[in-house]
C-alpha positions in Angstrom: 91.1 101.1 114.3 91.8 98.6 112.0 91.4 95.3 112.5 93.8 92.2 112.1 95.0 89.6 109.3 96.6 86.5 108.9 96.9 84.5 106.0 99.1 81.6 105.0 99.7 80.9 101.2 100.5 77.1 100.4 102.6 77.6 97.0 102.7 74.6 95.3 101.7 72.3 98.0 98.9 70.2 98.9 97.3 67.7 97.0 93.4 67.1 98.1 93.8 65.0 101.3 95.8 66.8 102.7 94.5 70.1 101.9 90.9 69.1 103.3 92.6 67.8 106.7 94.6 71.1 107.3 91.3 72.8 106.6 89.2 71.2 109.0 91.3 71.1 111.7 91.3 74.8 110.9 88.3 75.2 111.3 87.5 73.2 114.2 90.3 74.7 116.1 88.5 78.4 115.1 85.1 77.4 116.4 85.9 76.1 119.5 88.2 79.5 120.0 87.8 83.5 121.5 90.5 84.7 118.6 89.8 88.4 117.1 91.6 88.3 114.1 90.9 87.8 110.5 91.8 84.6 109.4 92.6 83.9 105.4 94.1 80.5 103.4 95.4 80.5 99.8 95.2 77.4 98.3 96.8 75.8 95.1 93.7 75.9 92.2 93.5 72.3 92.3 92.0 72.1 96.0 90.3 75.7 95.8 86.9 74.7 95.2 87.5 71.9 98.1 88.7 74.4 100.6 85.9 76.8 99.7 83.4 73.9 100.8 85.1 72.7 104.2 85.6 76.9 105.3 81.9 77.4 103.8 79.8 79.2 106.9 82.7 79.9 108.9 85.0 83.0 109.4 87.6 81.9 107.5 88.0 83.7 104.1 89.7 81.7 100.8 92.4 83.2 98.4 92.9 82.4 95.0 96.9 82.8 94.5 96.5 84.7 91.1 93.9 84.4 88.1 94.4 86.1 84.8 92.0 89.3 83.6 89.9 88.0 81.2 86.8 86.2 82.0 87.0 83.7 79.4 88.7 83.1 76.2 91.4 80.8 74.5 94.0 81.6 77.1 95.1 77.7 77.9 96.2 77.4 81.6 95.0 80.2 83.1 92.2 80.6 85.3 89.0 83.9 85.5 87.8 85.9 88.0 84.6 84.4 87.5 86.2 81.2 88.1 87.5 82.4 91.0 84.4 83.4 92.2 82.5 80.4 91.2 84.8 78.8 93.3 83.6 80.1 96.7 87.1 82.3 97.2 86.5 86.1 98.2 90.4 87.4 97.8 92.7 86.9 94.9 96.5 86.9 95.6 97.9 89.2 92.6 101.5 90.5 91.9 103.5 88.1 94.1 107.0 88.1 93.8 107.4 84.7 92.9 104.8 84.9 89.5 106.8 88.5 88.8 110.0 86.7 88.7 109.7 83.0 87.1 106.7 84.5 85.1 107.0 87.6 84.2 104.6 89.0 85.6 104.5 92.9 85.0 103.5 96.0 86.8 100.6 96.4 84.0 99.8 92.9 84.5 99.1 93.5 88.1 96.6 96.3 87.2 94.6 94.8 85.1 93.8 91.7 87.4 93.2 94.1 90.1 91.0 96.1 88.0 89.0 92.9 87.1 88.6 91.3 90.6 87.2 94.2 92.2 84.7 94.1 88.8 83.9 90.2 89.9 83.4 91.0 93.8 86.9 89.9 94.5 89.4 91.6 97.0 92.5 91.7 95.6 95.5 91.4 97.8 98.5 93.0 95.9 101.8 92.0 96.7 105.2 94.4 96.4 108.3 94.6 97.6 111.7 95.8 96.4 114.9 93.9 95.7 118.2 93.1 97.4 119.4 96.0 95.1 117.1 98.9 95.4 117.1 98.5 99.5 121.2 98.5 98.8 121.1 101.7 96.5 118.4 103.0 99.1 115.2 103.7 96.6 112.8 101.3 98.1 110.4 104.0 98.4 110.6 104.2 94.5 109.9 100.6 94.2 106.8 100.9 96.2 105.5 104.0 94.5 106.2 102.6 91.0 104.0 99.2 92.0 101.5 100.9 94.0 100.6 103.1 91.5 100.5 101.2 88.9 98.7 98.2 90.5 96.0 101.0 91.8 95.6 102.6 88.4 91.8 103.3 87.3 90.7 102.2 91.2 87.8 104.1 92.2 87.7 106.1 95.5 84.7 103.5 96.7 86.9 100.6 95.7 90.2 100.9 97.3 88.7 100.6 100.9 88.3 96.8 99.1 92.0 96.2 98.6 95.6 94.6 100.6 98.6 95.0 100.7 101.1 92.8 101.4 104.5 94.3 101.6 107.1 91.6 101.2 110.5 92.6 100.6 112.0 90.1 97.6 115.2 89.4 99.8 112.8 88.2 102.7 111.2 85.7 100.7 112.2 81.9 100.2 114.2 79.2 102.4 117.1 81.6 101.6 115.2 84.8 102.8 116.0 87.0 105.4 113.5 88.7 107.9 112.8 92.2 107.8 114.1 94.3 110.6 110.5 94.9 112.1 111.8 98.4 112.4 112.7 98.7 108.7 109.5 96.9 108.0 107.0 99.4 109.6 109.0 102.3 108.1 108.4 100.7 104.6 104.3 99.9 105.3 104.3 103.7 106.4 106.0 105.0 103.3 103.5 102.3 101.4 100.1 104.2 102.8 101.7 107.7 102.5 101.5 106.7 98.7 98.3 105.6 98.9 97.3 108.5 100.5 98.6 111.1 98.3 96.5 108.9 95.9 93.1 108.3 97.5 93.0 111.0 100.6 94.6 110.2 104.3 91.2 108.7 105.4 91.1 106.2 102.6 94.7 105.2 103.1 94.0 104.9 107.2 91.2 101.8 106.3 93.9 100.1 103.9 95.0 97.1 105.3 98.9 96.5 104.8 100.5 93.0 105.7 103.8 91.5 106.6 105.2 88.7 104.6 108.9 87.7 104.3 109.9 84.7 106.4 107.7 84.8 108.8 107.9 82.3 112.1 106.6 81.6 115.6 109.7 83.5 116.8 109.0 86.8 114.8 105.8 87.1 114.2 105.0 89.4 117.4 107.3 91.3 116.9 106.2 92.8 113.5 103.0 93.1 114.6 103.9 95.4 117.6 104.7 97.8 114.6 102.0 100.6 114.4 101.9 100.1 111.0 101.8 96.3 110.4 98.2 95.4 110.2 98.8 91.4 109.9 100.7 88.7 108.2 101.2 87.1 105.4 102.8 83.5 106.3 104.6 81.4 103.8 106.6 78.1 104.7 106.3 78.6 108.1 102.0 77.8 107.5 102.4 74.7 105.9 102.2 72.4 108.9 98.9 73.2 110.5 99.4 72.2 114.0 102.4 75.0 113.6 100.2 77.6 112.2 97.6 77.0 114.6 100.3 77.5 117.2 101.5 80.7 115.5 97.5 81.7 115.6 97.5 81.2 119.4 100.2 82.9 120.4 99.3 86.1 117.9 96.2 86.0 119.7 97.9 85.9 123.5 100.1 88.7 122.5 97.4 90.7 120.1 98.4 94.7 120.6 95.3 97.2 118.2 96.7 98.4 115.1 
């Protein structure tokens, strides 16, 4: 049985007073509650380190939201996996829609960070999805075979029981996105382990985690993860105010059903 995950990715938000208040009140509200799921943040870089120190000791896990390959070198801007790691952050956000489209970030791309977190320690959490135009000409499925492939080439049997995925369809994502039928969202995290068990073996696929992430809200939320194959959430806009997403916590938790 696999166990549960929520994580809520800030973007570009947050400078460091505010980020440190939304994560002790995070934390607080954690300790001082009987909830039995996995709890994640992702952080710009700029309060990473910071939100690594106020989380330190507790069960709350820190994600980086990307970090190039190399571990050093004259590559201004971008940011290690050892820096990552030096940070305090366990998980590294990789392929998100968002770097893919404004930064063009490529499939190969994606592979070669994954390749080099799981060499620092790092679980990567690999992001795919398709676009308005491959649901519309109805080969999805071949966008998620194409990126899951790739992302996973050169991953070790023993490694990929170290990975997510977060399946988050392009058309979801954004203040102009639209939420996944939960129906049409399960199918697709179904099709999404099928291919990573024709890759790995059906046991390995079974302990891959898969996440939800598309316009996510306190009105939805339950309802994807009622899906047998939705194993948690990846929350976007609708994190941002903590007394919201601690709300959204709270009610997962009232309404938690066993993947």
């Amino acid at each position: 049985m696999r166990s549960q995950w929520i994580g809520c990715g800030w973007k570009m938000n947050k400078v460091r007073s505010e980020a440190e208040a939304y994560s002790q009140k995070l934390r607080d509200y954690l300790e001082y509650s009987i909830i039995d799921i996995n709890i994640f943040v992702a952080p710009p870089f700029t309060v990473l380190s910071q939100v690594c120190d106020v989380l330190s000791g507790s069960s709350i896990k820190v994600a980086a939201q990307n970090m190039h390959w190399q571990e050093s070198g004259p590559l201004t801007g971008e940011i290690s996996p050892l820096m990552v790691r030096d940070s305090g952050a366990q998980i590294v956000e990789l392929g998100h829609y968002e770097r893919r489209k404004y930064f063009g970030e490529t499939d190969r791309a994606v592979n070669k960070k994954v390749l080099a977190a799981l060499n620092y320690g790092l679980l990567p959490l690999i992001c795919i999805g398709e676009t308005s135009d491959e649901k519309k000409y109805n080969i999805s499925r071949e966008a998620f075979s194409r990126q899951v492939k790739i992302a996973l080439n050169g991953v070790s049997q023993e490694e990929i029981e170290n990975i997510m995925i977060a399946y988050e369809p392009y058309w979801a994502i954004g203040e102009q996105g639209v939420p996944a039928d939960p129906a049409y969202a399960n199918k697709a995290h179904v099709q999404i382990r099928e291919v990573i068990a024709g890759m790995f073996g059906k046991v390995a696929a079974d302990k891959i985690h898969i996440l939800y992430g598309g316009s996510v809200n306190l009105t939805n939320a339950n309802d994807y993860l009622r899906q047998s194959g939705v194993d948690g959430l990846f929350i976007g806009r609708a994190s941002l105010n903590i007394e919201k997403f601690l709300r959204l916590i709270q009610e997962i938790s009232n309404n938690s059903i066993p993947a």
